[in-house]
N, C-alpha and C positions, 0 to 999 in steps of 0.2 A: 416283231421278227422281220417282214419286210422294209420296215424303217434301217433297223440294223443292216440288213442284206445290200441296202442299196450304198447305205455309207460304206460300207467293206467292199464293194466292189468300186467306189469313186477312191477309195483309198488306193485299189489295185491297181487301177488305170493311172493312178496320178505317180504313184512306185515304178510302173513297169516305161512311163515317156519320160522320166526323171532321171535317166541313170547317166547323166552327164556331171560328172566329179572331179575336182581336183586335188591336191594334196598338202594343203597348207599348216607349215608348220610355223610356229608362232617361238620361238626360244630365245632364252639369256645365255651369255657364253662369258667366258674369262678368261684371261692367259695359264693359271694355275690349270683350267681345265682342259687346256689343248697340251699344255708340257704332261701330265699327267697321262693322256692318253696318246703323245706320240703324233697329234695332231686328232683331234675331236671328229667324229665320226656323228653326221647331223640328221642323212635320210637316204635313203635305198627306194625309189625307182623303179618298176620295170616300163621301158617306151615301148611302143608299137611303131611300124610305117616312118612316115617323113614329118618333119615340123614338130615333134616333141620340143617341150619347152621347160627352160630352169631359172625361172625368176626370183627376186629375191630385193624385197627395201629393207635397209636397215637405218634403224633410230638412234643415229650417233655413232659418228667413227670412229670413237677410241682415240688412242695416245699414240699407239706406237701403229704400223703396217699390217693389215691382216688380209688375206686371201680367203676366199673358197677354191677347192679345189673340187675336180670331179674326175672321177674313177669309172671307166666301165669294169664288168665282171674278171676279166681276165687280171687285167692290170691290180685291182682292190685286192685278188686273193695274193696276188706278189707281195704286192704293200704290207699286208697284214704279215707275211711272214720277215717281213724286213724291217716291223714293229722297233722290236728292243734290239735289234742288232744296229742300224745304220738310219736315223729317224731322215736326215737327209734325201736319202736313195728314195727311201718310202713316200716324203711327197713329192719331187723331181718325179714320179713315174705318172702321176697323174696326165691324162688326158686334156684340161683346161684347168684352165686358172684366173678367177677374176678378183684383181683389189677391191675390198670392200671399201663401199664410198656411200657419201649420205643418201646416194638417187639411184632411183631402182635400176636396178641391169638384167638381163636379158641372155640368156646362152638358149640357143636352137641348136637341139642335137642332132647329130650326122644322120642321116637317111640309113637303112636297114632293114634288111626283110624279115627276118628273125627279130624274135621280140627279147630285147636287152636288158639286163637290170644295171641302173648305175647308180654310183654311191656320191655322197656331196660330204666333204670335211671340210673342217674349220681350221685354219694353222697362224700363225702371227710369227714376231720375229722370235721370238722367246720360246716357242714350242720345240724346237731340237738347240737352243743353249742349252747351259747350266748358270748363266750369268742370274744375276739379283734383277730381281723382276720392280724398276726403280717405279714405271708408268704402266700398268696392267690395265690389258684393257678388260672393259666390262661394256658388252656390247646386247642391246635386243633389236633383233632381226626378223620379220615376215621373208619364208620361205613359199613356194608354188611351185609346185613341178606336174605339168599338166599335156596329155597325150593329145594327138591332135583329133579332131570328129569326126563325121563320116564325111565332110569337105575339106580336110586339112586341115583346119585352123584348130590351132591349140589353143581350146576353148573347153575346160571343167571336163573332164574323164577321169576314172579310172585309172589305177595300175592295171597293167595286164592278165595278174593273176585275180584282184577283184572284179575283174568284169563277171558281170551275168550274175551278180550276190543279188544286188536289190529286186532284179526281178525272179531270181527264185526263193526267198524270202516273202516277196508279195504272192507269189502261188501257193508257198508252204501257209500263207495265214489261210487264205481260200481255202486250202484244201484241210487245215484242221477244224476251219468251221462248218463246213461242210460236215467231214467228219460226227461234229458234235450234234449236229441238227439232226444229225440220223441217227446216233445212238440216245440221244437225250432222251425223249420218252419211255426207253426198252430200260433206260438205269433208273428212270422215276417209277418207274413200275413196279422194278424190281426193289427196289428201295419199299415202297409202300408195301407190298406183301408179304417181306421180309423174306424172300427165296432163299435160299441157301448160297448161291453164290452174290448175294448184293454188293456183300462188301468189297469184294473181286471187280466188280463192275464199278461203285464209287472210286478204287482205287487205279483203274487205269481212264477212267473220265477224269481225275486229275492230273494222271500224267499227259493226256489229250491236252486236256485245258494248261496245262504249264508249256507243251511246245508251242499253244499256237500263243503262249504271252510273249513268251520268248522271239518267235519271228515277226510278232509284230512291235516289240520294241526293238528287234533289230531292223526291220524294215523304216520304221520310224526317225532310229538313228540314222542310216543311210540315205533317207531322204532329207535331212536337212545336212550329209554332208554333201551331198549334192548341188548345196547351195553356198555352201562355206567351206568345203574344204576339211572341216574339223568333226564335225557331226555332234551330238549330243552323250556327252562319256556315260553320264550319270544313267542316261534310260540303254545306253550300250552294257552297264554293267547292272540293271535290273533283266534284263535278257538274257545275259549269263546265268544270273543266281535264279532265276526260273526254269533252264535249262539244266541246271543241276539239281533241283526241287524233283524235276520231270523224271531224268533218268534216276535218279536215288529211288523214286516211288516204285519207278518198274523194277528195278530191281530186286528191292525187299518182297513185291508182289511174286515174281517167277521163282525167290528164294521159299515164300511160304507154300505156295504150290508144291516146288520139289520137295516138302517136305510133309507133305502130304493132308496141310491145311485143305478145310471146309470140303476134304474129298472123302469124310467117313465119319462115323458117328465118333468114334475118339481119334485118340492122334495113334498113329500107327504102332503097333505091340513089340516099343522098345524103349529101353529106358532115357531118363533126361538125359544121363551122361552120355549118351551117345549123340542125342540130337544137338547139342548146347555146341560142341564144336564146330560143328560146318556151320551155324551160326553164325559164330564169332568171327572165323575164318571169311568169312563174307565178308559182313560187318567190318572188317578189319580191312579187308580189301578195297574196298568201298568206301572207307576213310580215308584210306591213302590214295585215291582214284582224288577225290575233293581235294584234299592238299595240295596233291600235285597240279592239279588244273590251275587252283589259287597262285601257286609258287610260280606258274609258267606266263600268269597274264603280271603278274608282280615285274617281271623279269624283262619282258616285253616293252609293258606298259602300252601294249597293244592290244587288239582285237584279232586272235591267230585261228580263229574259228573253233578251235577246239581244243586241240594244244600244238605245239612245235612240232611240227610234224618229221621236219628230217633232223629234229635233236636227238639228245638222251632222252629228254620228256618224253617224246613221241616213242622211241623206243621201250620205256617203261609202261608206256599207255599200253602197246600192245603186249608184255607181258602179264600185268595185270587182267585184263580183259582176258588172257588165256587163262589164267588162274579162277575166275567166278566162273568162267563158262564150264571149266573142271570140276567146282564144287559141284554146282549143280546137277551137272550131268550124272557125276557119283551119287547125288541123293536121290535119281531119279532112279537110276540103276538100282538101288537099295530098295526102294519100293515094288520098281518091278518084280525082283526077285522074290517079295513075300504075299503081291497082288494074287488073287485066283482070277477077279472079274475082266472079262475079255476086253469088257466097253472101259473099265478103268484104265486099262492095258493101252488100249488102242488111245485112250484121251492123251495118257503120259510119254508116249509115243510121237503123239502130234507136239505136245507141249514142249521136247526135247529141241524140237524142227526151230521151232519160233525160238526158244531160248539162244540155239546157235546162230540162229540170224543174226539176232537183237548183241550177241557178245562178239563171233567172230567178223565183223562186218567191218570194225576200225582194222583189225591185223592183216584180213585180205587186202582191203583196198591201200592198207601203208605198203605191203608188199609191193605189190600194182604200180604202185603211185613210181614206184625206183623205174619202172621203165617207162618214163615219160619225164619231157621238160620240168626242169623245176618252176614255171610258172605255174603249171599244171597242177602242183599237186593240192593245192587248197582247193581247187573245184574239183577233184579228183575224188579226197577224200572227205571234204565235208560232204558236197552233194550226195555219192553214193553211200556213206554212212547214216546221213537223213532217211535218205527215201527209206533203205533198209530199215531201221528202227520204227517208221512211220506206220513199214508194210507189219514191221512183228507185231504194236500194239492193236493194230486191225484183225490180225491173224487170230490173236487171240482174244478179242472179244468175241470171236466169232465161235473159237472153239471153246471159251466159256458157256456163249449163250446156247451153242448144239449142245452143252451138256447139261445146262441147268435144270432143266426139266426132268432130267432122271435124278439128278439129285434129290429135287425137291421130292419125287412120287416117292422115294428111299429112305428120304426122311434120313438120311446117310451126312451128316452136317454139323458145323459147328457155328453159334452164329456170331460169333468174332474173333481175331486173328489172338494170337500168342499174346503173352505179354513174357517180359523178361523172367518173373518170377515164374514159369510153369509150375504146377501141382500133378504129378502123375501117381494114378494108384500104384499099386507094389505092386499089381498084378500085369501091369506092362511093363515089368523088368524082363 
């Protein structure tokens, strides 16, 4: 354990003086794909301060004339509306424009105090013809667009709105391991005895254990892009799918609670067909929760911390999330209504508290997030949605384990969760 402790903290320190990044993009291009899209659309930006930099070698110049162009915020949203109308107008509006040539070049963006996001496309002679594409070119190019340090020099940063990820990801791993060393014995205990609430305990010791796999193969990834510019995709997207391992567990966990799992010697005196529906409704929710995260990193083919936040995705994220925070609330409500015991009362009561953390915590903070810079809102709403979720699984291991012990004396207990088939006497119809 202290062997472990000391690497996890040499990890910490080497995550939290590493957070110097750049932005390197490595791509193949063609004329079919600039005429197609009106002029190809390569990377988005945001600089900070003075001496921002836009570099770029490309491996082969092609046949015919191509440009990069660059767009700050203002100018790109004109563009894009000037798309399919006038392809012309649309790059003429750009702010710089460099001939792509065999030798690396160089654009230093203008000084500003406000932090900017600009965009970089790709256009050749052939991207607003209709002429026969006789010499196409097909070009691959290394892109860098890098903010300057704490002396100037545009030297490996961050985008603006990625600052401060690596070093709260290297805290989030500390602070779930941490986490875990303090509850590990109270779930081996409870495991060995076979308490009444154990399984309650195994089940959010894995959603523990799935966040901190998750921050530490995104801290992992962030640390080597720190060195390259491009980071590690493959352990970026094993942090995703432990992430969503994570939240899926807690979830089914707060659904089997409101439903009045291992809180009484049976399941509460009402028939299947009533319980099978908020179920499924979950279950259903909760599939399409996954999807859509799937759909949104697909679409990307980036790392957006959770999903598009000022999309439709984002938008749907927070409908959903009001929809499970609804079931359950209703199932809790349902119990309430038919409990006599005060301390059951008072558990399910508390249990409500954490469940609305744990669900409304993305729709507060997407609210929030509209009044604030849109660099903002990815540390806006990842950060405050972590910690939130971080603090509900805490809350309620806590309010698990204040109640285990009445459980147990009560002998009031089921010792494993549903299965899909339930068997209910007739006499709980």
């Amino acid at each position: 354990m202290v062997f472990i402790s000391r690497v996890l903290i040499l990890f910490i320190v080497n995550v939290c003086i590493s957070e110097t990044v750049s932005k390197t993009i490595r791509f193949t291009t063609n004329s079919a794909q600039a005429r197609k899209a009106r002029g190809l659309h390569v990377a988005s930006f945001t600089f900070h301060g003075n001496g921002g930099e836009v570099r770029y070698l490309v491996n082969g110049t092609g046949h015919v004339p191509a440009r990069f162009f660059i767009y700050d915020a203002p100018r790109w949203k004109e563009a894009q509306s000037l798309s399919h109308v006038n392809c012309t107008a649309k790059i003429h509006l750009a702010n710089f424009h460099h001939r792509v040539s065999a030798s690396s070049r160089v654009q230093v963006m203008p000084p500003g105090g406000a932090p900017m996001t600009w965009h970089v496309v790709y256009a050749d002679i052939y991207t607003c013809t209709m002429t026969v594409m006789l010499t196409p070119n097909y070009m691959e190019y290394t892109l860098l667009l890098m903010n300057p340090d704490v002396v100037g020099n545009a030297t490996n940063h961050f985008s603006v709105e990625q600052r401060g990820l690596l070093t709260f990801y290297g805290i989030l791993v500390l602070l779930t391991f941490i986490l875990m060393c303090i509850y590990a014995p109270q779930v081996y205990e409870a495991v060995i005895r076979g308490t009444p609430m154990h399984a309650v305990f195994q089940a959010l010791s894995i959603c523990v254990l799935g966040t901190c796999l998750s921050a530490f193969f995104m801290a992992t990834h962030l640390t080597r892009f720190a060195s390259n510019g491009e980071g590690l995709p493959s352990i970026e997207t094993f942090s995703l799918l432990c992430d969503m391992v994570s939240q899926a567990v807690m979830g089914y966990v707060m659904l089997y609670i409101s439903l009045g799992w291992m809180l009484a010697g049976t399941w509460p005196h009402i028939s299947q067909a009533t319980l099978i529906p908020p179920f499924r409704a979950f279950t259903g929710l909760l599939i399409v929760q996954m999807l859509l995260f799937a759909w949104t990193q697909l679409l990307s083919g980036k790392y957006t911390g959770y999903l598009g936040y000022r999309s439709d995705a984002g938008l749907l994220q927070v409908i959903l999330n009001l929809g499970m925070a609804s079931v359950l609330v209703a199932n809790v409500n349902n119990l309430l209504s038919r409990e006599r015991s005060v301390l059951k009362k008072d558990f399910y009561r508390s249990f409500t508290k954490v469940c609305l953390m744990w669900f409304l915590s993305y729709p507060i903070l997407w609210a929030l997030s509209c009044l604030v810079s849109p660099h903002l809102w990815l540390r806006v709403i990842l950060f405050g949605e972590t910690i939130f979720k971080v603090t509900a699984v805490v809350l309620l291991f806590k309010l698990v384990e204040s109640r285990s012990l009445y459980w147990e004396v009560s002998s009031l207990w089921l010792p494993t969760p549903p299965s899909k088939s339930w068997n209910f006497d007739e006499s709980h119809s």
